[in-house]
TIDOMAR-388143 format. One record per residue: residue number from 1; y, z, x of N, C-alpha, C in turn. Coordinates in Angstrom, 3 decimals, always signed. Example, Ala and Ser with C-alpha at 12.3 -4.5 7.8 and 13.67 -1.06 7.14 Angstrom:
residues 2
<seq->1, n.y->-5.690, n.z->+7.800, n.x->+13.190, ca.y->-4.500, ca.z->+7.800, ca.x->+12.300, c.y->-3.300, c.z->+7.800, c.x->+13.200>;
<seq->2, n.y->-2.250, n.z->+7.080, n.x->+12.850, ca.y->-1.060, ca.z->+7.140, ca.x->+13.670, c.y->+0.030, c.z->+7.870, c.x->+12.900>;
END
This chain:
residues 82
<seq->1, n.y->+104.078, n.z->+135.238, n.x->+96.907, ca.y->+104.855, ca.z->+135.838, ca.x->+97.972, c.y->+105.049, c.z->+137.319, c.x->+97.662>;
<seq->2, n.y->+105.302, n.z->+138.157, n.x->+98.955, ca.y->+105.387, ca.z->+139.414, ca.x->+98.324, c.y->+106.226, c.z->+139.594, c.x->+99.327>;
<seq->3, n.y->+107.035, n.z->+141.096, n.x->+98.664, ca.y->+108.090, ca.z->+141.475, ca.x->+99.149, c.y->+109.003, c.z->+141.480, c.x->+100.471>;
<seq->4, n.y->+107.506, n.z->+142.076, n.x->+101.515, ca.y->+107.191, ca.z->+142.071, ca.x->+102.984, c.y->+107.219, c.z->+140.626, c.x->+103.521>;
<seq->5, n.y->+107.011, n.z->+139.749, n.x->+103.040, ca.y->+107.091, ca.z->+138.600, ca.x->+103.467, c.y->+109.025, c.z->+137.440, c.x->+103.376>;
<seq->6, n.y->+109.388, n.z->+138.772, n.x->+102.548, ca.y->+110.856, ca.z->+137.768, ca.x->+102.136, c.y->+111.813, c.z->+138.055, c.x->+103.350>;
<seq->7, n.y->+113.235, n.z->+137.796, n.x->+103.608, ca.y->+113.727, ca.z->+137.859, ca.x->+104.450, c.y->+114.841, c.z->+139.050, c.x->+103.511>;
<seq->8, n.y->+115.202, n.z->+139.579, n.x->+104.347, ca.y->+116.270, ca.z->+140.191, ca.x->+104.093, c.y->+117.486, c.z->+140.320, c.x->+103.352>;
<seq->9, n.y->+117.751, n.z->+138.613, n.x->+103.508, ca.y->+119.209, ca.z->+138.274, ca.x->+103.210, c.y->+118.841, c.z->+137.492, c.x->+101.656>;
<seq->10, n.y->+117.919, n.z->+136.852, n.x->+101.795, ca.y->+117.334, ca.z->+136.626, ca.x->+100.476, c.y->+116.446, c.z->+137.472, c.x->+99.419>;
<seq->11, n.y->+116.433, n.z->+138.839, n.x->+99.576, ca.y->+116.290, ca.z->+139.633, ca.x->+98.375, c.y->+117.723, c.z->+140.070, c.x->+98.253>;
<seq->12, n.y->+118.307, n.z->+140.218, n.x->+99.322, ca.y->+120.289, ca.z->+140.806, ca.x->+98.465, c.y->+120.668, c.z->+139.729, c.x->+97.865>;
<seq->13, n.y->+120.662, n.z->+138.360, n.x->+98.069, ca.y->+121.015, ca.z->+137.487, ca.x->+97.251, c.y->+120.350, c.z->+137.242, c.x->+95.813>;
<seq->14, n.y->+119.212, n.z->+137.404, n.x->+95.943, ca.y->+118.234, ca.z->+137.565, ca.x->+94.659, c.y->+118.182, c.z->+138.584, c.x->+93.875>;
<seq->15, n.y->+119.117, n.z->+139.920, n.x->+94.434, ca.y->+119.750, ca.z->+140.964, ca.x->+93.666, c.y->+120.945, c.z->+140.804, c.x->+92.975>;
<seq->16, n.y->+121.682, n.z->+140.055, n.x->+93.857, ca.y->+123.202, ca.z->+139.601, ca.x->+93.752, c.y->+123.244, c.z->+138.680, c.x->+92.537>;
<seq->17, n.y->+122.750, n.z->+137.627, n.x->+92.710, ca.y->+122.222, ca.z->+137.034, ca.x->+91.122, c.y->+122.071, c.z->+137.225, c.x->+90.001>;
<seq->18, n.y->+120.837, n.z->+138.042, n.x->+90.376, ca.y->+120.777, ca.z->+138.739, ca.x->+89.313, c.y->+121.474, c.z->+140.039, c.x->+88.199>;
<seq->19, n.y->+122.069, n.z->+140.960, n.x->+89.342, ca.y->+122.340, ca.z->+141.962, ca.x->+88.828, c.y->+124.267, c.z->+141.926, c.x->+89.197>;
<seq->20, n.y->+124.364, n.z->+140.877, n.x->+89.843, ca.y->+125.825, ca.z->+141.130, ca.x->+90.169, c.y->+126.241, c.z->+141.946, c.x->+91.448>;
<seq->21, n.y->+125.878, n.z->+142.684, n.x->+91.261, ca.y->+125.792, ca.z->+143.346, ca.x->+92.819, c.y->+125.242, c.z->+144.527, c.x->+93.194>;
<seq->22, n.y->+124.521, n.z->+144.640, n.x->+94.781, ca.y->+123.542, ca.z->+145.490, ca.x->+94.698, c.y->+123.661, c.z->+147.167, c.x->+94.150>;
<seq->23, n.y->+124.262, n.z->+147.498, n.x->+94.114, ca.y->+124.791, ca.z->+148.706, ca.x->+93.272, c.y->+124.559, c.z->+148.691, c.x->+91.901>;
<seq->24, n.y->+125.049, n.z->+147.587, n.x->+91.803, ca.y->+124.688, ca.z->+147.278, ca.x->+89.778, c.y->+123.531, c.z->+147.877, c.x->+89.499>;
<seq->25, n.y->+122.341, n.z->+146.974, n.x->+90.609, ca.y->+120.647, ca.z->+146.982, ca.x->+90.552, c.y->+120.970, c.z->+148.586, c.x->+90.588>;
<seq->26, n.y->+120.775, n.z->+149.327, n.x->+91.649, ca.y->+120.991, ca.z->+150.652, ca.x->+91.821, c.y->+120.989, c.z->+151.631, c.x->+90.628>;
<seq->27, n.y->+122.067, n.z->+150.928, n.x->+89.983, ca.y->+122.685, ca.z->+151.832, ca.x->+88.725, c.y->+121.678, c.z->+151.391, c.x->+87.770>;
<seq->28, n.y->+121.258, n.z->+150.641, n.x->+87.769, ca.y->+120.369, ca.z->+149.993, ca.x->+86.751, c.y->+118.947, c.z->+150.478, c.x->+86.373>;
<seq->29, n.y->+118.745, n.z->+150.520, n.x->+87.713, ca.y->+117.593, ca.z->+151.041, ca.x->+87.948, c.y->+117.187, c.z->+152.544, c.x->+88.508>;
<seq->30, n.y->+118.358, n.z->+153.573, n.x->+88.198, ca.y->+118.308, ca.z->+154.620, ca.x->+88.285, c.y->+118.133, c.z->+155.584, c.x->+89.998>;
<seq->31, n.y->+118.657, n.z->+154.491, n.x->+91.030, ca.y->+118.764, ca.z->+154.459, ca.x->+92.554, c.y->+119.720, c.z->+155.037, c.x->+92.837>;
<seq->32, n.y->+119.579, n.z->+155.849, n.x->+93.990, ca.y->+120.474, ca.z->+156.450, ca.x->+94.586, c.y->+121.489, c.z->+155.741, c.x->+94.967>;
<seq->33, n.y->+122.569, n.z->+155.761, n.x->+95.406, ca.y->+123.285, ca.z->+154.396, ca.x->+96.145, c.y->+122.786, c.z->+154.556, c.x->+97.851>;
<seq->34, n.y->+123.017, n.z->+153.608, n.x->+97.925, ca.y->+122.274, ca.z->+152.976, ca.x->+99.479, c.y->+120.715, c.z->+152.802, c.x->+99.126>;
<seq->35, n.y->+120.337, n.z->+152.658, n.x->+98.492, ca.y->+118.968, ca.z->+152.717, ca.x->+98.433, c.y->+118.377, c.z->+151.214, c.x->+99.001>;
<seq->36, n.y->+118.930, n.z->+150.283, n.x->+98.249, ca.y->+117.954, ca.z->+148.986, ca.x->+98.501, c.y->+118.341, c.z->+148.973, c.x->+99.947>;
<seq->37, n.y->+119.775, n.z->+148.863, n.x->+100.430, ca.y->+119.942, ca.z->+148.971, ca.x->+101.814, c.y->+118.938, c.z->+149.896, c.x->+103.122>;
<seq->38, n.y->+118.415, n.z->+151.158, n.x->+102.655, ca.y->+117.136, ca.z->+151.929, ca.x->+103.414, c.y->+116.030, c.z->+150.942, c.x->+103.397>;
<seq->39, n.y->+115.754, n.z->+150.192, n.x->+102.525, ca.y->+114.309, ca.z->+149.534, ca.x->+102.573, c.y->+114.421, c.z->+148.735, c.x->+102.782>;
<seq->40, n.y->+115.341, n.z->+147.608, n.x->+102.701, ca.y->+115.991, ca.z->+146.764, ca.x->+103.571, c.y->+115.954, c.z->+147.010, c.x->+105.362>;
<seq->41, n.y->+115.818, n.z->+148.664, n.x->+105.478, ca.y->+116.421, ca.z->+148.458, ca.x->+107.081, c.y->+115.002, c.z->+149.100, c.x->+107.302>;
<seq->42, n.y->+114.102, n.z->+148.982, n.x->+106.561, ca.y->+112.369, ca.z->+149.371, ca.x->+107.163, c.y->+111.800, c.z->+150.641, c.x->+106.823>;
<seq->43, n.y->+112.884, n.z->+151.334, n.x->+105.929, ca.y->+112.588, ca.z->+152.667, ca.x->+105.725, c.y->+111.442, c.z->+152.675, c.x->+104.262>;
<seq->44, n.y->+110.548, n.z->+153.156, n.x->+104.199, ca.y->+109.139, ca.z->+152.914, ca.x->+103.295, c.y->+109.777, c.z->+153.764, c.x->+102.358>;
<seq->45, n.y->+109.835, n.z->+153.126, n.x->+100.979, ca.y->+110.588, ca.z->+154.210, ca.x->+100.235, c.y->+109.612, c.z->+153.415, c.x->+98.968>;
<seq->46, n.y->+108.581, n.z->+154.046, n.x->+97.993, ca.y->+107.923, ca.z->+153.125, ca.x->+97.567, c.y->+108.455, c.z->+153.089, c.x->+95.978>;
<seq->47, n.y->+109.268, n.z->+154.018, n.x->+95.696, ca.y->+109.829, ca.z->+153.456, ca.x->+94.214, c.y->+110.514, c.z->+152.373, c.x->+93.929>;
<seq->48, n.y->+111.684, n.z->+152.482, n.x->+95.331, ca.y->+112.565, ca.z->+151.351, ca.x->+95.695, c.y->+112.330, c.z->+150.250, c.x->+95.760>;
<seq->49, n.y->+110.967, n.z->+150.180, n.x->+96.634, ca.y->+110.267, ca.z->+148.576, ca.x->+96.235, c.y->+109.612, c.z->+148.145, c.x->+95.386>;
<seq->50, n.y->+109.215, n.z->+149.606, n.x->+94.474, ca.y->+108.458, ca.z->+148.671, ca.x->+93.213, c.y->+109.410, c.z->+147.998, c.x->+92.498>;
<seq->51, n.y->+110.774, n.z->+148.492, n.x->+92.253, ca.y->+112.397, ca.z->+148.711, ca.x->+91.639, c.y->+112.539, c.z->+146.168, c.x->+92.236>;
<seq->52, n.y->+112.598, n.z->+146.779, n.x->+93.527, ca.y->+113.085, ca.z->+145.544, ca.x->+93.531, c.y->+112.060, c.z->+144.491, c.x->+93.557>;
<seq->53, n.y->+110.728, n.z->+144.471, n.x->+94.078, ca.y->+109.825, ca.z->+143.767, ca.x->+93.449, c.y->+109.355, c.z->+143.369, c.x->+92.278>;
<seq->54, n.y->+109.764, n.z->+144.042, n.x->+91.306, ca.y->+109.427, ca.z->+143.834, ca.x->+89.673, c.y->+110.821, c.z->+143.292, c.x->+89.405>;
<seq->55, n.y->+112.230, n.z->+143.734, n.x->+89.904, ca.y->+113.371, ca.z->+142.812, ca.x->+89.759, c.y->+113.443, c.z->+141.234, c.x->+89.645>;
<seq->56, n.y->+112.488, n.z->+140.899, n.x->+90.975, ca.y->+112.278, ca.z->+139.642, ca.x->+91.541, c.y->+111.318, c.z->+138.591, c.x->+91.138>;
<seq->57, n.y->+110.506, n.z->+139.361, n.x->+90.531, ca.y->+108.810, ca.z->+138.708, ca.x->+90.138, c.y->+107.931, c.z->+138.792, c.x->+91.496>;
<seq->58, n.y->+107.942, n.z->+139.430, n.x->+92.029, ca.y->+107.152, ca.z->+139.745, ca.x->+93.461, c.y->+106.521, c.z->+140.521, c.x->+93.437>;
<seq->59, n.y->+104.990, n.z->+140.314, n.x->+94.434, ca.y->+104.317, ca.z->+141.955, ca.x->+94.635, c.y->+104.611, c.z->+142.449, c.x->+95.567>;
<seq->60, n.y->+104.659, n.z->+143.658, n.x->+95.391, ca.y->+104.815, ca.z->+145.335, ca.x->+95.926, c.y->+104.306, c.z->+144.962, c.x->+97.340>;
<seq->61, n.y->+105.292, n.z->+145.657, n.x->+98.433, ca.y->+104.598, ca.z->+145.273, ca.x->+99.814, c.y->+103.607, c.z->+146.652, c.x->+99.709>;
<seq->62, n.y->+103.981, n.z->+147.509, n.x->+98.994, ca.y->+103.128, ca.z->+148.920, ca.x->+99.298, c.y->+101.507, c.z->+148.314, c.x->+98.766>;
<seq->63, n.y->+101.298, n.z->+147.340, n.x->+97.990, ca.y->+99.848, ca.z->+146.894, ca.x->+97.961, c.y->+99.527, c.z->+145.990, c.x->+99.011>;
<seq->64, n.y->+100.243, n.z->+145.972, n.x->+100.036, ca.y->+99.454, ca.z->+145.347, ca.x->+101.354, c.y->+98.896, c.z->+146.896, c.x->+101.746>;
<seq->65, n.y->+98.244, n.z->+146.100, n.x->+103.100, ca.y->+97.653, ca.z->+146.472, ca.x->+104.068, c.y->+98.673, c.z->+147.584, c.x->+105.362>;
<seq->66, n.y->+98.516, n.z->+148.523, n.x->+105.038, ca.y->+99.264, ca.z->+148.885, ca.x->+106.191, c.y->+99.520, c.z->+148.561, c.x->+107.981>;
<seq->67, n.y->+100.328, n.z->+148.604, n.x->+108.192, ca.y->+99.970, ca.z->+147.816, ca.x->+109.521, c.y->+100.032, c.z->+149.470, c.x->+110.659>;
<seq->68, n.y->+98.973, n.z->+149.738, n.x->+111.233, ca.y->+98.506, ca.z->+150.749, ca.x->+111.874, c.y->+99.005, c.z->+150.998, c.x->+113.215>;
<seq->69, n.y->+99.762, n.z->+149.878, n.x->+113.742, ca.y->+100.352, ca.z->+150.001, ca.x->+115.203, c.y->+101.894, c.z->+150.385, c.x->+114.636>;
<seq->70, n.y->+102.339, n.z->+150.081, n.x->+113.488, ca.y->+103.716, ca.z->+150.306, ca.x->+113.549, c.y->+103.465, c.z->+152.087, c.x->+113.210>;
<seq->71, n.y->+102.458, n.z->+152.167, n.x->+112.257, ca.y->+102.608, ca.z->+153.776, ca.x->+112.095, c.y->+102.437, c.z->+154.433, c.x->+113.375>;
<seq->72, n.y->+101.611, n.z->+153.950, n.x->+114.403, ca.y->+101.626, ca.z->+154.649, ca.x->+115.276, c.y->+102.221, c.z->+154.923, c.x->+116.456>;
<seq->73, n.y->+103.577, n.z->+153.849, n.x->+116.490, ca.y->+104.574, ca.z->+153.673, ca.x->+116.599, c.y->+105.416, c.z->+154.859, c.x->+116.504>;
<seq->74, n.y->+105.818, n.z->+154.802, n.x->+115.344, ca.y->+106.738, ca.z->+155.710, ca.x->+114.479, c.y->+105.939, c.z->+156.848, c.x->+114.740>;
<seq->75, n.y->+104.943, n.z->+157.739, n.x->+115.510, ca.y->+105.147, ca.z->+158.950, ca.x->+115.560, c.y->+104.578, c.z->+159.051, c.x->+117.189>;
<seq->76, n.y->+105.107, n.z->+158.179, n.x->+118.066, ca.y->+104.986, ca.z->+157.835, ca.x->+119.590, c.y->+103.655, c.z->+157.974, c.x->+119.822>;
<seq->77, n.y->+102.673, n.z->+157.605, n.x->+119.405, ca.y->+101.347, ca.z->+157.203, ca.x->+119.981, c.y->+100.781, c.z->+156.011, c.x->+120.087>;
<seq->78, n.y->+100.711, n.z->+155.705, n.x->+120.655, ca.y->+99.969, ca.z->+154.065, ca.x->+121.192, c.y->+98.495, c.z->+153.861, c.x->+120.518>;
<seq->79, n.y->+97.995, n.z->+153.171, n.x->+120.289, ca.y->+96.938, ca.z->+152.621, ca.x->+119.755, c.y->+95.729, c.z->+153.259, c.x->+120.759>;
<seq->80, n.y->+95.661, n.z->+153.494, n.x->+121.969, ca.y->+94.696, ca.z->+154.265, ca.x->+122.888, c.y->+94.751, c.z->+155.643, c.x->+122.487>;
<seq->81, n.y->+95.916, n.z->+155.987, n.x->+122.625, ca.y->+95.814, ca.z->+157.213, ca.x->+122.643, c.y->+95.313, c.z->+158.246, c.x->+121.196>;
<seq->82, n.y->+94.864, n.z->+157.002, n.x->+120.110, ca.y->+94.501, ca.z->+157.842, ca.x->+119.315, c.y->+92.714, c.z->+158.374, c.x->+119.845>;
END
């Protein structure tokens, strides 16, 4: 399983576990505060997920495949219009 594939509420719990609470991880791991919360909410931040993927025993969503409609998405162009 990898990162991209987990749900949300079950990597904060799988932080929570582990580290006590997500801040702990944070501090632990040398994170800004709010951090796991940004990548949590879709924001591509790729230290952050190596941080909590190696926390977890999981691979890195940044070794998937990018998905090309959301990037093109995120800077308002449609898949035609490239």
């Amino acid at each position: 399983m990898s990162l991209a594939q987990m749900h949300r509420e079950d990597i904060k719990a799988a932080l929570r576990k582990k580290y006590g609470t997500i801040r702990q991880f944070e501090i632990d791991h040398d994170l800004s505060r709010g951090a796991v919360h940004e990548v949590l909410r879709n924001r591509r931040w790729a230290r952050v997920e190596r941080a909590i993927a190696e926390a977890l025993g999981v691979s890195d969503s940044q070794s998937e495949k990018t998905d090309s409609s959301r990037m093109a998405g995120a800077h308002g162009l449609s898949a035609e219009a490239k």
